[in-house]
OpenMM code with the backbone's topology and positions (N, CA, C; nanometers):
from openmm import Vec3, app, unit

residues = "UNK UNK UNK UNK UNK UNK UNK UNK UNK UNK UNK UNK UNK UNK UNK UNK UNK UNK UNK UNK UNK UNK UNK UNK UNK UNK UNK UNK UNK UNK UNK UNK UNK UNK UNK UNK UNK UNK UNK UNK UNK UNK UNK UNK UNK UNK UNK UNK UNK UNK UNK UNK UNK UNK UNK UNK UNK UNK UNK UNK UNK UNK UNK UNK UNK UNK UNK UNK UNK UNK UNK UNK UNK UNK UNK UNK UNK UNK UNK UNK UNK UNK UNK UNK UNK UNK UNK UNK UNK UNK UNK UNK UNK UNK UNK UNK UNK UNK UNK UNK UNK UNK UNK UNK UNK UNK UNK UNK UNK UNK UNK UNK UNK UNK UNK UNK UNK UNK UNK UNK UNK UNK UNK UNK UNK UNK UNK UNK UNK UNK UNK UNK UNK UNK UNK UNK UNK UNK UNK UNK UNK UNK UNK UNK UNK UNK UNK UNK UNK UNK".split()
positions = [
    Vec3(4.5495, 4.6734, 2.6213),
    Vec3(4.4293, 4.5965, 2.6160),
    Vec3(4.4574, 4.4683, 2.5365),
    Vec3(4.4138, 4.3523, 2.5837),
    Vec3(4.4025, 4.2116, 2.5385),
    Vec3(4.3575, 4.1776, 2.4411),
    Vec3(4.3823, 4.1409, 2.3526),
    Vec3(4.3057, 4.1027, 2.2225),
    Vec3(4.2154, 3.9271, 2.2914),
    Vec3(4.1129, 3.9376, 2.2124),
    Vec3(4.0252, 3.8082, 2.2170),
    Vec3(4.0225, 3.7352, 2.1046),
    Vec3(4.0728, 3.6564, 2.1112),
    Vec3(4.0774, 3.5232, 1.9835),
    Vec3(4.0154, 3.3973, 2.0296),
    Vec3(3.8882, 3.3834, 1.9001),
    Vec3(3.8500, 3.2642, 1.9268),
    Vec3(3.8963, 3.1724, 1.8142),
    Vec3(3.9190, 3.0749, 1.8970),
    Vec3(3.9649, 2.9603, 1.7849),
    Vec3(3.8172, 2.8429, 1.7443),
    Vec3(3.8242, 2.8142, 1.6210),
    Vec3(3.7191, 2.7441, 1.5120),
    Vec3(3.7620, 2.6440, 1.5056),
    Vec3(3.7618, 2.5337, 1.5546),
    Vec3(3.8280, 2.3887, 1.5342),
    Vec3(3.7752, 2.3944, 1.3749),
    Vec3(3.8494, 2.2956, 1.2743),
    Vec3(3.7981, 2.2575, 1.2078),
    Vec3(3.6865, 2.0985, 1.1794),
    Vec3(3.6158, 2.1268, 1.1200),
    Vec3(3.5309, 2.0000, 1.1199),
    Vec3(3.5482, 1.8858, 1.0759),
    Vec3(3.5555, 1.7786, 1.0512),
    Vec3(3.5021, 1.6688, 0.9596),
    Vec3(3.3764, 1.6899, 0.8915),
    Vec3(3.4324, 1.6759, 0.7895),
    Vec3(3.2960, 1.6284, 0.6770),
    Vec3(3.2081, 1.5001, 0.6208),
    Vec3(3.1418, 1.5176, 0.6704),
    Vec3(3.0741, 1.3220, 0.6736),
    Vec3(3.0468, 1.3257, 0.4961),
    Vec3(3.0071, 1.1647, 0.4920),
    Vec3(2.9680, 1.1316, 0.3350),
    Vec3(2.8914, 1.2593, 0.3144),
    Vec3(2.9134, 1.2766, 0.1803),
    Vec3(2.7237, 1.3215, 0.1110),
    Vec3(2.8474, 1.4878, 0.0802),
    Vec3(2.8667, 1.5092, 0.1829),
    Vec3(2.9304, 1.6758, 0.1817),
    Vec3(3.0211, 1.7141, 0.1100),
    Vec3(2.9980, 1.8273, 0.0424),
    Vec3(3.1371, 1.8360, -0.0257),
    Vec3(3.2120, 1.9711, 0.0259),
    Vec3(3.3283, 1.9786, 0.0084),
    Vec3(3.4118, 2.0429, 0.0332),
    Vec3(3.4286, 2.1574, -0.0697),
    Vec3(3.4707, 2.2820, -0.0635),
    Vec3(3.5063, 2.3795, -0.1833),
    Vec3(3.6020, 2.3104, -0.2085),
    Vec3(3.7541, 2.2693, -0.1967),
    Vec3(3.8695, 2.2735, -0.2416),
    Vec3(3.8844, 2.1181, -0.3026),
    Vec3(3.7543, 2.0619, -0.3425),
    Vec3(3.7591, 1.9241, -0.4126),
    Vec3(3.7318, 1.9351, -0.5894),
    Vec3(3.8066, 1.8660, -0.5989),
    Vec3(3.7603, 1.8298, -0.7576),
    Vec3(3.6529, 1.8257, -0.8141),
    Vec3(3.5840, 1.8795, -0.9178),
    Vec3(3.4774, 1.8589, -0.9550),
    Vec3(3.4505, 1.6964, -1.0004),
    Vec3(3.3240, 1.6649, -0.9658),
    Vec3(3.3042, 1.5150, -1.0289),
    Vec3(3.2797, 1.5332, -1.1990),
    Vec3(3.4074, 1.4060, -1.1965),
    Vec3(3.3696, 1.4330, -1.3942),
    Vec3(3.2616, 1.3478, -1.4381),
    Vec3(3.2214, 1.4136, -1.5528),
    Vec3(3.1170, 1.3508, -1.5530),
    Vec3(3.1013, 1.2409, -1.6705),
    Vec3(3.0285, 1.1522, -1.6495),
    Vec3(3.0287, 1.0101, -1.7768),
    Vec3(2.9995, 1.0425, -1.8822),
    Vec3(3.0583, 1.0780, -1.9851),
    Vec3(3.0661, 1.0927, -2.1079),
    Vec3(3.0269, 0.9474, -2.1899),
    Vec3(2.9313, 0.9381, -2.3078),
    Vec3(2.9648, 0.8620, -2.3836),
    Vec3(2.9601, 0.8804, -2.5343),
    Vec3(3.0040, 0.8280, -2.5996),
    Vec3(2.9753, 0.8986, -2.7717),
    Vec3(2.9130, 0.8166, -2.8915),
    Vec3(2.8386, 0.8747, -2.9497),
    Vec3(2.7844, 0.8044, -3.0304),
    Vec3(2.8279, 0.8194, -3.1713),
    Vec3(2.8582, 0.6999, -3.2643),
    Vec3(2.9192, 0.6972, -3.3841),
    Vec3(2.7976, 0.6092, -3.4939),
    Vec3(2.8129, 0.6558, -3.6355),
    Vec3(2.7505, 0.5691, -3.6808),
    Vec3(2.7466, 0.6213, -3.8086),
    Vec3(2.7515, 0.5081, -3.9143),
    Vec3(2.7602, 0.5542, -4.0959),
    Vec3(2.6039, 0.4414, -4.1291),
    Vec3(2.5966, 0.4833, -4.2316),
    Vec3(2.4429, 0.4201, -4.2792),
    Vec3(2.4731, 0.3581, -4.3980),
    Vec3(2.5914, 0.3414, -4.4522),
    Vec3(2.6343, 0.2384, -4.5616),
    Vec3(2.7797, 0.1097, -4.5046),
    Vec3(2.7288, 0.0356, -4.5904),
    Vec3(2.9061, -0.0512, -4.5563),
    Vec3(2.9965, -0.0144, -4.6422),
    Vec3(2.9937, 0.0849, -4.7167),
    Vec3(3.0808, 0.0952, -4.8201),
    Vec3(3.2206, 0.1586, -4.7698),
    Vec3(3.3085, 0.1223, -4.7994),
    Vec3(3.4871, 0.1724, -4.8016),
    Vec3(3.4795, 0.3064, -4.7490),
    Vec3(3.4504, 0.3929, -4.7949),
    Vec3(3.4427, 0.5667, -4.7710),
    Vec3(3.3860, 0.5736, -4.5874),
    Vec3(3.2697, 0.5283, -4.5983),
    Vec3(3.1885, 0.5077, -4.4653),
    Vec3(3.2639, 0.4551, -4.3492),
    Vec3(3.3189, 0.3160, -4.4196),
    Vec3(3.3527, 0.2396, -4.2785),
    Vec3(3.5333, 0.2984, -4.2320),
    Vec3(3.5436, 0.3804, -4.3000),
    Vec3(3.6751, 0.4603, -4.2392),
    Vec3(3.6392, 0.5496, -4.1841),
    Vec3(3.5176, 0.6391, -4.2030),
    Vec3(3.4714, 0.7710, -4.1648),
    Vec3(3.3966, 0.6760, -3.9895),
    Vec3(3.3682, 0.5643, -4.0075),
    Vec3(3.3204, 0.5057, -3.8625),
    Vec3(3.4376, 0.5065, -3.7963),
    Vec3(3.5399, 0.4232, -3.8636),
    Vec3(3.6568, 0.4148, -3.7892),
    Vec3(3.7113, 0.5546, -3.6964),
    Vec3(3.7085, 0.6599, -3.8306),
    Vec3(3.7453, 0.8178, -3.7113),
    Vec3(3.7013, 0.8376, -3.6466),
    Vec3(3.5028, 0.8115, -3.6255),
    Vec3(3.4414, 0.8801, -3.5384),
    Vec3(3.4631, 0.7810, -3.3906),
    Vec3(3.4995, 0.6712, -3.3819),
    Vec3(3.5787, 0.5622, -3.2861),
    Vec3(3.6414, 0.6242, -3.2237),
    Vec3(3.7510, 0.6422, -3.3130),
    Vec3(3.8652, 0.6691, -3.2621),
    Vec3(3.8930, 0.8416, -3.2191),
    Vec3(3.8518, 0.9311, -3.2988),
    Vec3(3.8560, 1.0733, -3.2495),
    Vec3(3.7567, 1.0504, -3.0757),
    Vec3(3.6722, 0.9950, -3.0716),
    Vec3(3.5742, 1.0155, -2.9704),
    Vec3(3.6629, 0.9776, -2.8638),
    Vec3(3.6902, 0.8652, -2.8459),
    Vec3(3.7951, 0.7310, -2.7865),
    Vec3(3.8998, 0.8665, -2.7018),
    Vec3(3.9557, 0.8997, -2.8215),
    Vec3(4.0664, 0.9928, -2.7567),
    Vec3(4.0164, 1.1641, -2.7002),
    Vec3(3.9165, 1.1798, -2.7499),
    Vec3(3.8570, 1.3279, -2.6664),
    Vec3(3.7975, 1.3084, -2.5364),
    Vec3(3.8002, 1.1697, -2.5735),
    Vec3(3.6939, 1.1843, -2.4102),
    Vec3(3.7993, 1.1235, -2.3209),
    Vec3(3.8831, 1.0429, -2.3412),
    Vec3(3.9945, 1.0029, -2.2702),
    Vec3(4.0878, 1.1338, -2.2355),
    Vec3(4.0808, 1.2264, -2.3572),
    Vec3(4.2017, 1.3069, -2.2905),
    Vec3(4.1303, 1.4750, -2.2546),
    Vec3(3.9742, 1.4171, -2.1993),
    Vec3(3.9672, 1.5274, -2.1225),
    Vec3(3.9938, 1.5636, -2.0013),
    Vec3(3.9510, 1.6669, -1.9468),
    Vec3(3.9553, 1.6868, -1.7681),
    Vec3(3.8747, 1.6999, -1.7224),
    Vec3(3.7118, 1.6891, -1.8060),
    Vec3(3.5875, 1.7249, -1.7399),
    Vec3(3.5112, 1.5751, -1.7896),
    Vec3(3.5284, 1.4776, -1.8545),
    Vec3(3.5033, 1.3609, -1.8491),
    Vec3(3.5621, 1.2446, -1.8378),
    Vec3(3.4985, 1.1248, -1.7965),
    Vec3(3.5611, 0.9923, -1.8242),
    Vec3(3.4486, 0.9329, -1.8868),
    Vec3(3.5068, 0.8278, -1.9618),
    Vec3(3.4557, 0.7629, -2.0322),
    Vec3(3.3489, 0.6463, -1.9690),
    Vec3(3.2058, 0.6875, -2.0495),
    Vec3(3.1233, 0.6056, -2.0501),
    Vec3(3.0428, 0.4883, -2.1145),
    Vec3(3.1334, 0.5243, -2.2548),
    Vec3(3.1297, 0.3971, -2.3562),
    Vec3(3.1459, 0.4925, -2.5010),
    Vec3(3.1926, 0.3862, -2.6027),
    Vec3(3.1229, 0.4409, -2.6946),
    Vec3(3.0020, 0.3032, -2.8154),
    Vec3(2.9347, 0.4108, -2.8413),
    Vec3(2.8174, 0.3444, -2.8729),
    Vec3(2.8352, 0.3623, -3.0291),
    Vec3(2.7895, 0.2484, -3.1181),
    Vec3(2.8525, 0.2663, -3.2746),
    Vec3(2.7560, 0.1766, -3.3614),
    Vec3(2.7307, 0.2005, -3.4446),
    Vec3(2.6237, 0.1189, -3.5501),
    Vec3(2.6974, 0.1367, -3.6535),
    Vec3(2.7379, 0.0265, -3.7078),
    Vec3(2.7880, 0.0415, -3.8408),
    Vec3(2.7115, -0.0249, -3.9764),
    Vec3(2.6559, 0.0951, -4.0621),
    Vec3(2.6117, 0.0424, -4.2167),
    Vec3(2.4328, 0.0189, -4.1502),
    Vec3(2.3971, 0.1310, -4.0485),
    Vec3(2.2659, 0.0919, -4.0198),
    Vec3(2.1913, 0.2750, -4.0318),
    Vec3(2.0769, 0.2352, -4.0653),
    Vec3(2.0161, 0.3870, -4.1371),
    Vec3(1.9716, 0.4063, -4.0473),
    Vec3(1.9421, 0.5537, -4.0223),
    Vec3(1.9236, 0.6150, -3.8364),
    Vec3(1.7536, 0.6776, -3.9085),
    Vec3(1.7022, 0.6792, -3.9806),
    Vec3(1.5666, 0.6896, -4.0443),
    Vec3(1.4842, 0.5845, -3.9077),
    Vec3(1.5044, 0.5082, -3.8209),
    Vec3(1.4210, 0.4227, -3.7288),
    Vec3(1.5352, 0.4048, -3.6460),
    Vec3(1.5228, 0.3860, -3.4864),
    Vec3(1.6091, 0.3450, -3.4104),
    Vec3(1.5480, 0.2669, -3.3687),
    Vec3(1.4751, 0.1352, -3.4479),
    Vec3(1.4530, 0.0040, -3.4272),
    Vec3(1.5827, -0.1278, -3.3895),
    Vec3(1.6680, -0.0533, -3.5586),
    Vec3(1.7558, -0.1793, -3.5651),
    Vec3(1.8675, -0.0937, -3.5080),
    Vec3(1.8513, 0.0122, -3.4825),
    Vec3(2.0074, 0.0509, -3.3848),
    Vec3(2.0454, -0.0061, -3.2698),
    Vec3(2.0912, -0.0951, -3.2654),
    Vec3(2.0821, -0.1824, -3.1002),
    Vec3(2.1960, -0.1138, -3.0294),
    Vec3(2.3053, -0.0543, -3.0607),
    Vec3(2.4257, 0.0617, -2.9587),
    Vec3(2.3193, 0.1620, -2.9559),
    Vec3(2.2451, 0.2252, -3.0173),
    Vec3(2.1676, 0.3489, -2.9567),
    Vec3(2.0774, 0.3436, -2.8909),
    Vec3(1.9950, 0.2206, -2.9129),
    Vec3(1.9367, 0.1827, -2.8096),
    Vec3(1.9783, 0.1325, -2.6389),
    Vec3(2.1149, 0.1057, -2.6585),
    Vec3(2.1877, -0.0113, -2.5451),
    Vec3(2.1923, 0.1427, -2.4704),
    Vec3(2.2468, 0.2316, -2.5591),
    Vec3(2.3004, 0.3799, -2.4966),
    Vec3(2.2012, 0.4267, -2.4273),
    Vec3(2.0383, 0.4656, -2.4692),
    Vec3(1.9644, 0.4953, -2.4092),
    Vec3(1.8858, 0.4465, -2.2616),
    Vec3(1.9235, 0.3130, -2.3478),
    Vec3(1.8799, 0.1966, -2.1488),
    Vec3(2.0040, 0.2998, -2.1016),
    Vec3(2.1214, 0.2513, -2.0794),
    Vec3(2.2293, 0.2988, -2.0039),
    Vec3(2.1556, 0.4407, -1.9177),
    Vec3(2.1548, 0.5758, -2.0008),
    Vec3(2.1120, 0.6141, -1.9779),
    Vec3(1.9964, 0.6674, -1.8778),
    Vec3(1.9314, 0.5470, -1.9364),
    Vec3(1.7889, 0.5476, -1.8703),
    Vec3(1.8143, 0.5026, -1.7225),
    Vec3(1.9755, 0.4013, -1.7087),
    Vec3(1.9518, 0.3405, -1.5838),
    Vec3(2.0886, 0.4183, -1.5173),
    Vec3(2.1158, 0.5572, -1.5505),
    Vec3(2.1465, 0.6594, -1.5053),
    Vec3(2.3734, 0.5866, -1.4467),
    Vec3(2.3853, 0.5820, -1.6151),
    Vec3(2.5282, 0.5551, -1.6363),
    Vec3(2.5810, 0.5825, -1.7534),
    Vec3(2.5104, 0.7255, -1.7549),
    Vec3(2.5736, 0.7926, -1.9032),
    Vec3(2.5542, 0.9656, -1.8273),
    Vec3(2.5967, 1.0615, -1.7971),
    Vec3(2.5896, 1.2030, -1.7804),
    Vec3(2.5485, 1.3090, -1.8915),
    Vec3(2.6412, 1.2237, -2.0010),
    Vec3(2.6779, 1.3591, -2.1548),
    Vec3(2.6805, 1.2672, -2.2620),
    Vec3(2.6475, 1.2961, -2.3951),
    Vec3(2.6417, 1.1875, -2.4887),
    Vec3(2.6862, 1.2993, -2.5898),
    Vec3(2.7977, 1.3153, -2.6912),
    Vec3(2.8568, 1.3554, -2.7785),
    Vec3(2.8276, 1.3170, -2.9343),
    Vec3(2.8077, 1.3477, -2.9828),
    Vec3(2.8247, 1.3440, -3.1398),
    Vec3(2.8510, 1.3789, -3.2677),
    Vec3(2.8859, 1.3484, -3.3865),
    Vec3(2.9193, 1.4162, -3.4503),
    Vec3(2.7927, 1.5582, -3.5183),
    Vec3(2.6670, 1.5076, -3.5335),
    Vec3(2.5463, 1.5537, -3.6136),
    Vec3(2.4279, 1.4979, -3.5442),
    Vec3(2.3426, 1.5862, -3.5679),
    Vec3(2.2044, 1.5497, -3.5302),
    Vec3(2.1754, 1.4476, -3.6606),
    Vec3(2.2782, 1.4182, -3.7672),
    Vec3(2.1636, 1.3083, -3.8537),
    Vec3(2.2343, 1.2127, -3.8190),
    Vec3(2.2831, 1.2138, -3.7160),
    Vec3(2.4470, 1.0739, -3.6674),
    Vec3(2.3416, 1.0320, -3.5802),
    Vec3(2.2573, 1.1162, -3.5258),
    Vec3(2.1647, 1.0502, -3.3614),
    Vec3(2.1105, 1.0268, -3.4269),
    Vec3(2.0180, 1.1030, -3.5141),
    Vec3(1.8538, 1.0141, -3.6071),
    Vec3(1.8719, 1.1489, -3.7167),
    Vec3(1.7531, 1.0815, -3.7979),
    Vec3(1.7292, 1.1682, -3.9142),
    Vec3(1.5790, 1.1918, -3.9079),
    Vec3(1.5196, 1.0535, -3.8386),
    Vec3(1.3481, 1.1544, -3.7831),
    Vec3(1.3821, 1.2113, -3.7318),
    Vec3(1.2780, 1.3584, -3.7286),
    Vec3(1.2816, 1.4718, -3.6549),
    Vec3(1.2058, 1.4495, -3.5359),
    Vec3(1.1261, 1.3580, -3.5838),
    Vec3(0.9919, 1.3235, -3.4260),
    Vec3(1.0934, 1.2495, -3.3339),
    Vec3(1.2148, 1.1587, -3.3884),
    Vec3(1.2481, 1.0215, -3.2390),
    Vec3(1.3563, 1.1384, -3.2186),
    Vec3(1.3880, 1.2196, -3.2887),
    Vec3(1.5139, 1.2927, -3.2245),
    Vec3(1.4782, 1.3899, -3.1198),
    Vec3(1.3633, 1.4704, -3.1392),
    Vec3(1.3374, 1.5451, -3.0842),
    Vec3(1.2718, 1.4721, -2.9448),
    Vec3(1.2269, 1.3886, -2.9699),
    Vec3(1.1828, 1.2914, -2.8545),
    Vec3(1.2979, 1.2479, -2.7756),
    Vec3(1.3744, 1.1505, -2.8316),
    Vec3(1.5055, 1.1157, -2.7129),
    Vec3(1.5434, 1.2529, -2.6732),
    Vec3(1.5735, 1.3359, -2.7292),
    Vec3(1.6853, 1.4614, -2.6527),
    Vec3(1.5813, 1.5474, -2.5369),
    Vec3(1.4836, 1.4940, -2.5257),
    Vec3(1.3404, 1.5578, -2.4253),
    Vec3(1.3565, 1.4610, -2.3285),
    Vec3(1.3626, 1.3126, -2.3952),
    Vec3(1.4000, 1.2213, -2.2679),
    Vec3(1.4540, 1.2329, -2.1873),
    Vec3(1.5863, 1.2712, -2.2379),
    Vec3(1.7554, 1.2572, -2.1919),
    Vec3(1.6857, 1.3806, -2.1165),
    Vec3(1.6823, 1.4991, -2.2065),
    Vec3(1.7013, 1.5979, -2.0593),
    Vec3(1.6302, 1.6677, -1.9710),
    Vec3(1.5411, 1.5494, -1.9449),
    Vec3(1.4524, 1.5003, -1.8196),
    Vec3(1.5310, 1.4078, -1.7468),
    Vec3(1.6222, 1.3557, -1.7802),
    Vec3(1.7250, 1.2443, -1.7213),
    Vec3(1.8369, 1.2961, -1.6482),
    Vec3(1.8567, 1.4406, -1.7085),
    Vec3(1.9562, 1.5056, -1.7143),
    Vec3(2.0784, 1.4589, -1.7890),
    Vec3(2.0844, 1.4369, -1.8993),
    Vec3(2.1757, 1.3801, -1.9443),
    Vec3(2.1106, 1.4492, -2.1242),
    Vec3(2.2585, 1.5297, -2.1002),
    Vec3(2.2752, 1.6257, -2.2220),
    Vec3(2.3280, 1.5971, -2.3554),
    Vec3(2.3024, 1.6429, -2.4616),
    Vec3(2.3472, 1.5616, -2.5916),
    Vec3(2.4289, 1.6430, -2.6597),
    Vec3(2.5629, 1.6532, -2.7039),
    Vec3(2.6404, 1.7317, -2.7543),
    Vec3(2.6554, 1.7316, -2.9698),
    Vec3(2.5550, 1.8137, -2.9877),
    Vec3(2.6110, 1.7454, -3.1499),
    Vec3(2.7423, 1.8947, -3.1971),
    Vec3(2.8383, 1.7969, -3.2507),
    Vec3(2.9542, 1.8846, -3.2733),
    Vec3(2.9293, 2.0156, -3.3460),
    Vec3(2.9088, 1.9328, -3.5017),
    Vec3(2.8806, 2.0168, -3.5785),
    Vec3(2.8033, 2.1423, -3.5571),
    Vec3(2.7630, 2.1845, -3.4676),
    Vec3(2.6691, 2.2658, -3.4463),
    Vec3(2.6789, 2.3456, -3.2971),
    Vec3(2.8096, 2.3215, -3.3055),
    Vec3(2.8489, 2.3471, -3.1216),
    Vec3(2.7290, 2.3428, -3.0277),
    Vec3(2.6356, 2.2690, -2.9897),
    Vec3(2.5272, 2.2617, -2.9400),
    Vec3(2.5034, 2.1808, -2.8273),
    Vec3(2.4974, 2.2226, -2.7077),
    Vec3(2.4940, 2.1353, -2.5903),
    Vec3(2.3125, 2.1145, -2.5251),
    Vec3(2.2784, 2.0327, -2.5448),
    Vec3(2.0767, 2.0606, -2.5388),
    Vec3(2.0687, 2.0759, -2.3679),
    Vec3(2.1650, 2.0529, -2.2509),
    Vec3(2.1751, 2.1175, -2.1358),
    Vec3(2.2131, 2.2408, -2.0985),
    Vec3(2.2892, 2.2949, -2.2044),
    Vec3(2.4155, 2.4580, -2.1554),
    Vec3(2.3574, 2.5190, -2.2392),
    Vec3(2.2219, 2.5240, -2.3160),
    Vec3(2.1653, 2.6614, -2.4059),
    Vec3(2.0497, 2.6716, -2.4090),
    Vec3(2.0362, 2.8385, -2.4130),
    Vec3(1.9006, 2.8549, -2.3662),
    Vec3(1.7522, 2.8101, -2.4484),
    Vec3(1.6690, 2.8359, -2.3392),
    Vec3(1.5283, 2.7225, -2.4099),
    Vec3(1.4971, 2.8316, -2.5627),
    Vec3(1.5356, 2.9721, -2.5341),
    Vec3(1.4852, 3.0299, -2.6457),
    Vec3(1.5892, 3.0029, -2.7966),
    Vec3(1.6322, 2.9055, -2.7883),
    Vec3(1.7624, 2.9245, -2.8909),
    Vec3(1.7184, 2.8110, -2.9994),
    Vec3(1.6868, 2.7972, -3.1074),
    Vec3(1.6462, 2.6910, -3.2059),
    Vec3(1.6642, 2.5469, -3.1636),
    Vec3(1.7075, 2.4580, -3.1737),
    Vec3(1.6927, 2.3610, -3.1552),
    Vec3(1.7216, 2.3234, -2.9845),
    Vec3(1.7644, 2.3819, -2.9253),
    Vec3(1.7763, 2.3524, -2.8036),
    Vec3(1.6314, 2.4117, -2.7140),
    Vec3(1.6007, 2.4872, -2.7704),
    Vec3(1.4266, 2.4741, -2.6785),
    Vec3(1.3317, 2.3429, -2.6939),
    Vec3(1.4199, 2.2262, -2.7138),
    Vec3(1.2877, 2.1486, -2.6968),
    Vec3(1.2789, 2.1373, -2.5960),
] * unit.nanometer
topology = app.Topology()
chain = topology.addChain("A")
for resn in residues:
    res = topology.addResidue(resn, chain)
    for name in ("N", "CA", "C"):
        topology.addAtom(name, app.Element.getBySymbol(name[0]), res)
């Protein structure tokens, strides 16, 4: 008896489609740095957070770089005169930022009201805020978990 084989051409895949065996899209990373004095101690501790960011996000495999954003010797008590955290948030807003990294939630702000406010913004934007110190991703944890249920 004959065996029956059907043959499946394979397809083309038009725009828009993705394939299983493709790369994940990385996603735009950007990082935010910032000291609230000009003093010697500070403006080296800016310098690391530059430069550590610079090179984590360059030498990842799940991002590329989307800027980094830096205020130096400006108090995060108002993100009036922060003009990089602000520039970051337009960006953002005009959907050319994915992930935003940092060292501390008192590195983004130290109000509790604008912090808790931008990170509600953002992730309505979809665009997640990473503060280190605290291994805390406000997209990858659950709503019941302290600071990430906002």
């Amino acid at each position: 008896m004959a065996r029956s084989v059907t043959v499946i051409p394979a397809r083309q895949t038009t725009t828009g489609e993705s394939e299983t065996n493709q790369m994940p899209q990385l996603q735009r990373m950007a990082a935010y740095c910032r000291v609230s004095t000009d003093n010697e101690e500070q403006l080296l501790s800016y310098e690391n957070q530059v430069r550590y960011y610079t090179e984590y996000i360059n030498n990842s495999p799940l991002y590329t770089m989307a800027g980094i954003y830096a205020d130096e010797g400006i108090s995060a008590t108002n993100t009036k005169k922060r003009e990089n955290f602000n520039r970051m948030i337009k960006d953002c807003r005009e959907g050319k930022i994915d992930m935003i990294i940092t060292k501390s939630i008192s590195r983004f702000a130290r109000n509790t009201l604008d912090c808790l406010n931008f990170v509600r913004e953002l992730k309505e934007l979809g665009v997640g805020v990473i503060f280190e110190n605290i291994n805390t991703d406000t997209l990858r944890c659950p709503k019941t978990a302290g600071f990430c249920g906002v």
